[in-house]
PLY file of the C-alpha trace (Angstrom):
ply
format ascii 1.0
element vertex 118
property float x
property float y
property float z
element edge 117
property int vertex1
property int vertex2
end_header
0.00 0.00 0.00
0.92 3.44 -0.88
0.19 7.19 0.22
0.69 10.21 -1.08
0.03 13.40 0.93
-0.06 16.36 -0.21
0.03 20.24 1.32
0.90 23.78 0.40
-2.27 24.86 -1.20
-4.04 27.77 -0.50
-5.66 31.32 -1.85
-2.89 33.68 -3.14
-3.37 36.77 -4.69
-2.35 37.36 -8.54
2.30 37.63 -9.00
2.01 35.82 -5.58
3.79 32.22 -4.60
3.41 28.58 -3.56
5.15 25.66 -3.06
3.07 22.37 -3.33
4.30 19.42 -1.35
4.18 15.79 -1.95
5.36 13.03 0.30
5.04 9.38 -0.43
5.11 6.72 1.72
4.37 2.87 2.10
5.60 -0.36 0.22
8.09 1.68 -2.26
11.32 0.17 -3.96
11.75 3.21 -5.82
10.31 5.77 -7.47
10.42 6.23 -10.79
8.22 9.55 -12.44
7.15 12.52 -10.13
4.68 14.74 -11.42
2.22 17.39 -10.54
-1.40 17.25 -12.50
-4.56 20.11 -12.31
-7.57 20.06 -12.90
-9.89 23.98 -12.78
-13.44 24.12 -12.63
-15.08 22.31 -16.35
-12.27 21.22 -17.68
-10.13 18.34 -18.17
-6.78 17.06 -16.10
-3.57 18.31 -17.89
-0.10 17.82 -16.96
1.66 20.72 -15.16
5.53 19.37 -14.69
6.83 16.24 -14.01
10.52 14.90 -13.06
12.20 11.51 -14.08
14.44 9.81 -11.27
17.32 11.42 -13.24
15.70 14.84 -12.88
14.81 15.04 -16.15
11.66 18.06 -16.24
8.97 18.40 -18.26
6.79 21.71 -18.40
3.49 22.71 -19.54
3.96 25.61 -21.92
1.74 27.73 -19.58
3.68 27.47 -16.80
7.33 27.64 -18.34
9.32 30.11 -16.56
7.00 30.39 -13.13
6.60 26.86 -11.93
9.99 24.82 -10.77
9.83 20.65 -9.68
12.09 19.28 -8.05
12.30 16.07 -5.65
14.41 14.95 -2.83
15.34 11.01 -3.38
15.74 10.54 0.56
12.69 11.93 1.64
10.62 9.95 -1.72
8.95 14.23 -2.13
8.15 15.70 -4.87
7.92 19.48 -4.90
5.96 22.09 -6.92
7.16 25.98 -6.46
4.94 28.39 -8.37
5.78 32.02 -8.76
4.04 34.75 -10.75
0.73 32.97 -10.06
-2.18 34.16 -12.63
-5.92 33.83 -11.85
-5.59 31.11 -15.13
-3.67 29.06 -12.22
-6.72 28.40 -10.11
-7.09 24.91 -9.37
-6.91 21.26 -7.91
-3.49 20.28 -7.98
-2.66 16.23 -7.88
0.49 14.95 -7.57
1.29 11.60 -9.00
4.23 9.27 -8.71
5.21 6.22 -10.22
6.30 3.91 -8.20
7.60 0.24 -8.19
5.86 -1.52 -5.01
7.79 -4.05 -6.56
5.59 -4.20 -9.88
5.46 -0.27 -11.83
2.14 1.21 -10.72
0.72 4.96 -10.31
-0.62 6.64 -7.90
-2.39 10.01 -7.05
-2.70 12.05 -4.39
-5.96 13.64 -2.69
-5.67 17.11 -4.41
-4.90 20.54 -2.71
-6.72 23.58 -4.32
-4.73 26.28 -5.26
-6.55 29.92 -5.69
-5.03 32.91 -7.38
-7.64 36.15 -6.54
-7.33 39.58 -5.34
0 1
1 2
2 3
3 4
4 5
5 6
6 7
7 8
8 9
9 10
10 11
11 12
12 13
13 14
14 15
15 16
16 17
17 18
18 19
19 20
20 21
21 22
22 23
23 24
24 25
25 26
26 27
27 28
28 29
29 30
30 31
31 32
32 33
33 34
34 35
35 36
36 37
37 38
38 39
39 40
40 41
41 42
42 43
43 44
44 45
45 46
46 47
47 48
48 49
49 50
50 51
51 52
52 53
53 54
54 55
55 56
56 57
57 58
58 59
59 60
60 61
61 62
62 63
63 64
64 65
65 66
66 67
67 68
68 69
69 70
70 71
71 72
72 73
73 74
74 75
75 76
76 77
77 78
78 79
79 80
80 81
81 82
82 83
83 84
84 85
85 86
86 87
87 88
88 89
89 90
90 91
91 92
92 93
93 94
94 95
95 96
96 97
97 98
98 99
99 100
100 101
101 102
102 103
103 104
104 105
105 106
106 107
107 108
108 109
109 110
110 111
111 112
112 113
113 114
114 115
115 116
116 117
């Protein structure tokens, strides 16, 4: 069994920042992808960033330049810091992790809403 928590959420107003937090923990061997997903109000799930065991990153185009992810290997965290947050930002961020428990599976956290508002 695996968890992933999540925290760092919150209501921030517009060029403000946040760092999302993920933390796994459970039957891991290792982790292979880290990534962060949202989802706003009537629309669909898209990727935000994700990060390969190697640190590889991947970005969204929307986010290029504001958002960072990173992980720390020892702690089996995945992090999410977001500057120059935009209204366009508002949403329920998942993270999700690919882990090998030992066979590859992935799992998703509970969500933490993020709100950009004046």
């Amino acid at each position: 069994q695996v968890q992933l928590v999540e925290s760092g959420g919150g209501l921030v107003q517009p060029g403000g920042s946040l760092r999302l937090s993920c933390a796994a923990s459970g039957s891991i061997v290792s982790i292979v992808n880290m990534g962060w997903y949202r989802q706003a109000p009537g629309k669909q799930r898209e990727l935000v960033a994700s990060i390969t065991s190697g640190g590889s990153t991947n970005y969204a185009e929307s986010v290029k330049g504001r958002f960072t992810i990173s992980r720390d290997n020892a702690k089996d965290m995945v992090y999410l810091r977001m500057n120059s947050l935009k209204p366009e930002d508002t949403a329920i961020y998942y993270c999700n992790v690919g882990i090998v428990t030992p066979k590859f599976m992935l799992f998703w956290g509970q969500g933490t809403q993020v709100t950009v508002s004046s």
